[in-house]
N, C-alpha and C positions, 0 to 999 in steps of 0.2 A: 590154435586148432585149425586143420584145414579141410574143408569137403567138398568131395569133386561128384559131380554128377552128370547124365548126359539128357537132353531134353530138346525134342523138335529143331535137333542138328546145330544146336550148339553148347557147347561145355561150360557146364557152371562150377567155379571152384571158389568155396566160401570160405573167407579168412579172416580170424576173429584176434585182435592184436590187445596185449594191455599195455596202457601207454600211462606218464604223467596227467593229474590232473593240473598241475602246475610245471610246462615245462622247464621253468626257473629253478624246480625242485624236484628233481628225476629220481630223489628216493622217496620220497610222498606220498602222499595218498595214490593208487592208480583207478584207472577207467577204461573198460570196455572201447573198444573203437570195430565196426565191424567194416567188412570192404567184398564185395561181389565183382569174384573176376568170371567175363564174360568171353568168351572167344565160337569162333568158325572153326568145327572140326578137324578143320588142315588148316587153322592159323593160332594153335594153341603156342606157339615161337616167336612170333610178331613181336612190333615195339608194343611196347602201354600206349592206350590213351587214358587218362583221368578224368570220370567225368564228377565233375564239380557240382551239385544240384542250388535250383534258388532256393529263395526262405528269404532270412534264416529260419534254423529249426522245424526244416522237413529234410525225410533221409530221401534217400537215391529211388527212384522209380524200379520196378520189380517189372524185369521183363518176362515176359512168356513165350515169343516166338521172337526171331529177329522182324519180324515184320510188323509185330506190334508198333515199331519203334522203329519209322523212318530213319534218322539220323546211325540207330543203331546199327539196322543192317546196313548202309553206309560204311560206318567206320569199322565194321566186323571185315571188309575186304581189305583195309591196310593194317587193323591194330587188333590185340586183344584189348578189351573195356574194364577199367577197373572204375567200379561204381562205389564213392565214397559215402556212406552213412556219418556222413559229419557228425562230431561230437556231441551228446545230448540227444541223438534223436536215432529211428529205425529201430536197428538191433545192435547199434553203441549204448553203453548206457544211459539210458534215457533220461530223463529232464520233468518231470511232471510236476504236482504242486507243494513236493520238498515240504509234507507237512509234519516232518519227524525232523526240523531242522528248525532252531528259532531263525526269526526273520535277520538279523546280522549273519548267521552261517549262511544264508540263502544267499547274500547276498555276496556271501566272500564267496560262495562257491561260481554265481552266478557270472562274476567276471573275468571265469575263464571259459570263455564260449564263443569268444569272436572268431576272426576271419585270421588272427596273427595263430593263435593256439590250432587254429586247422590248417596251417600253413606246414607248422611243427609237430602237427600229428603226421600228416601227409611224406613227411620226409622222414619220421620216423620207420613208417611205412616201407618208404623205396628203397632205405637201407636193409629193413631186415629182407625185403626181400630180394636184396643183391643187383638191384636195377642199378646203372649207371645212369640214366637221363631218362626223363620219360616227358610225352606231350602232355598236355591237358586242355581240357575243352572245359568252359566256366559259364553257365546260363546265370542272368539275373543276379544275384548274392554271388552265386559262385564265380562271375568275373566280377567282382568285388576281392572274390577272395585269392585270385590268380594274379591281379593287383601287387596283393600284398605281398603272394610267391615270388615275383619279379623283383620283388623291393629286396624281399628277406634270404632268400633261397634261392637267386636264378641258376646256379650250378647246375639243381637238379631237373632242369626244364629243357627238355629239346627241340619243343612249339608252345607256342600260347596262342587259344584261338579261343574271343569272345565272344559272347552272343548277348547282346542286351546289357551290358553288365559293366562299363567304363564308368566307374563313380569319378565326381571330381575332388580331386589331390590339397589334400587339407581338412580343418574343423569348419565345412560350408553345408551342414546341413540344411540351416538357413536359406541360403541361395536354393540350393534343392528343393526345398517343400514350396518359397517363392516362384518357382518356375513351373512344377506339377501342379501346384493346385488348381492355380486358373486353368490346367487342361483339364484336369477333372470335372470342373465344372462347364468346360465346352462339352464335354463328354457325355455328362446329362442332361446338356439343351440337347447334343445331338440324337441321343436316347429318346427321348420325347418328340421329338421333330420325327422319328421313326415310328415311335409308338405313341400318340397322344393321346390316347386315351387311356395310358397306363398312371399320366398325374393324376386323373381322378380315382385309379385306383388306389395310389398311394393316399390320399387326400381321404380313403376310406379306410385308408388301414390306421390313420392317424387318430382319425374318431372313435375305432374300436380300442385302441389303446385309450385315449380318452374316457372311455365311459366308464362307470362305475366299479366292472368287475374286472376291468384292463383284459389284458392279454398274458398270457403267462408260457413259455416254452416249453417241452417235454421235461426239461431238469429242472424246470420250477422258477428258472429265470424272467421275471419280469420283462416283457419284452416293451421298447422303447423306441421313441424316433431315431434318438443319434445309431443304435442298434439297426434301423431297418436303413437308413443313411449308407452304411458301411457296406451294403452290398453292392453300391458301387465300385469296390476294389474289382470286379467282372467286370469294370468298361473297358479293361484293357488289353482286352482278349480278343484275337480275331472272331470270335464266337459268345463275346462276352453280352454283348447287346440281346442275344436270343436265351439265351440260359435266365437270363435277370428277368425278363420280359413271361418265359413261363412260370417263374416263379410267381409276380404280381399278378398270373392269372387268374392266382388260385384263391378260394374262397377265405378271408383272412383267418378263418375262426376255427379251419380244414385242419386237421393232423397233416398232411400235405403239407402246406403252409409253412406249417410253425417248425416242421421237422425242418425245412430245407432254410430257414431263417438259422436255424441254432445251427445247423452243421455249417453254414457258411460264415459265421460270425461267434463261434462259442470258444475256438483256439485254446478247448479241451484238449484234443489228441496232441497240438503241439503248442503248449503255452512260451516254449521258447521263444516263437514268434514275436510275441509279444512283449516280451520281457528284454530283448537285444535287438528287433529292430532300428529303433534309433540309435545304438551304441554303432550297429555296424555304418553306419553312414560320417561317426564322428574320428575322422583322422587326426586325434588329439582332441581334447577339453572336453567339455560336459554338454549334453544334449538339451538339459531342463525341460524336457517337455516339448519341444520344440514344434508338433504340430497343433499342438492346443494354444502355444504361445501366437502362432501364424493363423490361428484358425480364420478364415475369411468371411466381413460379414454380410458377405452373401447366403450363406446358409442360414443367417439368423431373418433376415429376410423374402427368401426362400426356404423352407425347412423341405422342399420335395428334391432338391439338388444333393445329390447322391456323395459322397466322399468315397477317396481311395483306399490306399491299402496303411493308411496313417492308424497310429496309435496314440488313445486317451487316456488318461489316470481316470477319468470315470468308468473304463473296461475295468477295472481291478475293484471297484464297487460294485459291479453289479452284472456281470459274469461269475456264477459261482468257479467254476473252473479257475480264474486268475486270482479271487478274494484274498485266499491265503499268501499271497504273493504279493498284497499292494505294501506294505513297507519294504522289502530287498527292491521293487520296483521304483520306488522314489529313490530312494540312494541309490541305483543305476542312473538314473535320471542326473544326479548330481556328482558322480564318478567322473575324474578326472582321468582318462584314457590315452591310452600312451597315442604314438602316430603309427598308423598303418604302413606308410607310404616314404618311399625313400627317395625323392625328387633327383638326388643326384644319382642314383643307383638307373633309375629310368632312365636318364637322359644320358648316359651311357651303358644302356641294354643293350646288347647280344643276340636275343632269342630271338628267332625267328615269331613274329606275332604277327594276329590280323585279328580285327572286330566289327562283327556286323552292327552297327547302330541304325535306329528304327526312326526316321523322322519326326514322328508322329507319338513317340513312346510315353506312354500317361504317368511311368513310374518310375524314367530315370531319364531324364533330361536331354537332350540332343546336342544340347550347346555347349554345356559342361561335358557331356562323355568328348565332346570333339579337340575340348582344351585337352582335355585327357593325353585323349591317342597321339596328340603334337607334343606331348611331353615326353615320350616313351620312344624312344629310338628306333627307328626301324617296324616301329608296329603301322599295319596297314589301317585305316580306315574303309567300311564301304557304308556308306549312307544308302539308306535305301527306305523308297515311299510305298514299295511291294508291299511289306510284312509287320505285324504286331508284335507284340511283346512274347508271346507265344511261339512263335515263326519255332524252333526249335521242334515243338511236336506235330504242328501243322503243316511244315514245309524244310522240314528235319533233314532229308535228303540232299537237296537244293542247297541249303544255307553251308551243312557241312561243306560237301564238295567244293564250292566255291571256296570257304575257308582253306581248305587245305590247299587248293590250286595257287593261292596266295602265298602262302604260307612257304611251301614249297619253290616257289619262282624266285624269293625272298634268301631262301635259305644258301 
């Protein structure tokens, strides 16, 4: 089904696809997949861009004006914009907590949600709608998942432009979570060294959790230190230091408070997050837990040191939202996962590519995205000490252009 609309001068045409849930089984079960093409009035003809979104298991950003969206109005002057609602999430068929599913179905269903199954939805896509090449732009997950287009699919690629998002090529999630975490936790000395007198707020938020009657969230969640911990995943935000900071302002015991604790740590609205996080980092073999296995003990001797955007099997205890989901969660954990990545397919790549990598980036590594890009033929590199992890909504404009001036000089 297709619907075209017109809104503050640019053209929204909505396209709703059934696709495999197993593309190894294209008479199968099917799934919803939805996709927002986005264009400039006089550039409803243009190439595609793709845009990719991070997560995993958040859908595409809902634009309102081209202006909302730096990068957007940007690429609205060379491309129309088709915004993919990746598999599982938005208005594809969503992913919630599968409680009409015993925990084995959940889990058979659940290992079809990676970055290789949105590779092959995406192309399913391009065919039906008659595209011969199209670009794509991959923030966070989704150059993760443009990665894997290049390995699986580069036919149908006519640029590949990353932003944050060079994972390194193989079963290294290991090295990854060894290379992040100690930023993370530079990241909450530097938190504190801004705000210091927000450790004794935490240090109070810790005693009221302590006392007697605890702490308890809007949904009845028990709230916890490793829970108040995790809203460090905001240190990696050019803005993430001031958002966290008014949070800890607030009175622990405030409706305020505890709203903004649960909505940033409940991965309610998209428990797929939680559920394929680690998978999407494993380019072949099994995750086991990998950030509880690495956990560092500095948090056990500091409990005010903030963690990133890692996932525990304790979330699946005591999160109601993920509960129903902590057995297909362990057998994810222990799922042997094909490879993402075609090292030889890279190293004689085609595509015109370029990737902004972030110096400084708290949640994908600097050193590994950089083996990355020396593995992939002809993709640009720009390192850059400017911008955050973020850079894509904050300086969306900027980053693009530059990509495509690369991209383009390449081609």
């Amino acid at each position: 089904m297709t619907v075209v609309h017109e809104v503050h001068g640019i053209v929204i045409t909505d396209h709703e696809f059934s696709l495999p849930l197993d593309h190894a089984k294209p008479d199968g079960e099917k799934i919803g997949v939805f996709a927002r093409e986005i264009a400039a009035s006089d550039g409803r003809d243009r190439p595609f861009l793709v845009f990719l979104q991070g997560g995993p298991g958040s859908e595409a950003p809902r634009p309102t004006t081209p202006k909302a969206m730096e990068w957007l109005e940007r690429a609205l002057k060379d491309y129309r914009v088709l915004m993919l609602d990746q598999r599982g999430t938005g208005r594809s068929t969503p992913v919630g907590m599968l409680e009409e599913m015993t925990p084995q179905e959940q889990y058979e269903y659940l290992v079809h949600f990676r970055a290789d199954a949105i590779v092959r939805d995406a192309e399913a896509i391009r065919q039906e709608l008659g595209v011969e090449k199209w670009s794509v732009l991959g923030q966070s997950f989704g150059g993760f998942t443009l990665l894997a287009y290049l390995s699986q699919a580069p036919d149908g690629l006519r640029e590949a432009l990353f932003t944050g998002g060079l994972p390194p090529i193989g079963n290294r999630i290991e090295d990854a979570y060894r290379a992040t975490y100690p930023r993370v936790i530079e990241r909450s000395h530097r938190y504190y060294a801004r705000y210091p007198g927000d450790r004794d707020r935490v240090d109070r938020i810790y005693a009221a959790i302590d006392a007697d009657a605890g702490l308890r969230l809007p949904v009845g969640d028990r709230l916890t230190i490793p829970r108040v911990q995790q809203l460090g995943i905001m240190l990696g935000a050019s803005d993430g230091a001031e958002q966290l900071h008014y949070i800890l302002e607030l009175d622990p015991a405030s409706p305020g408070f505890l709203h903004a604790v649960q909505d940033a740590t409940s991965w309610g609205r998209n428990p797929l997050y939680a559920l394929v996080h680690e998978a999407c980092w494993a380019d072949g073999g099994s995750t086991r837990w990998a950030a509880e296995r690495l956990f560092p003990a500095d948090y056990r001797n500091d409990p005010t040191l903030f963690t990133g955007e890692h996932v525990y099997p304790w979330m699946f205890d005591e999160i109601a939202a993920l509960v129903p989901l902590r057995q297909a969660a362990d057998e994810l954990a222990d799922h042997a996962w094909p490879r993402l990545y075609d090292e030889q397919q890279l190293a004689r790549n085609d595509v015109p590519a370029a990737a902004v990598i972030f110096a400084d980036d708290m949640y994908v590594d600097r050193a590994l995205s950089e083996e990355t890009a020396a593995a992939v033929r002809g993709l640009h590199p720009w390192v850059t000490t400017e911008f955050e992890h973020n850079a894509l909504r904050s300086s969306g404009d900027q980053l693009l252009d530059e990509l495509i001036r690369v991209v383009r000089a390449r081609a």
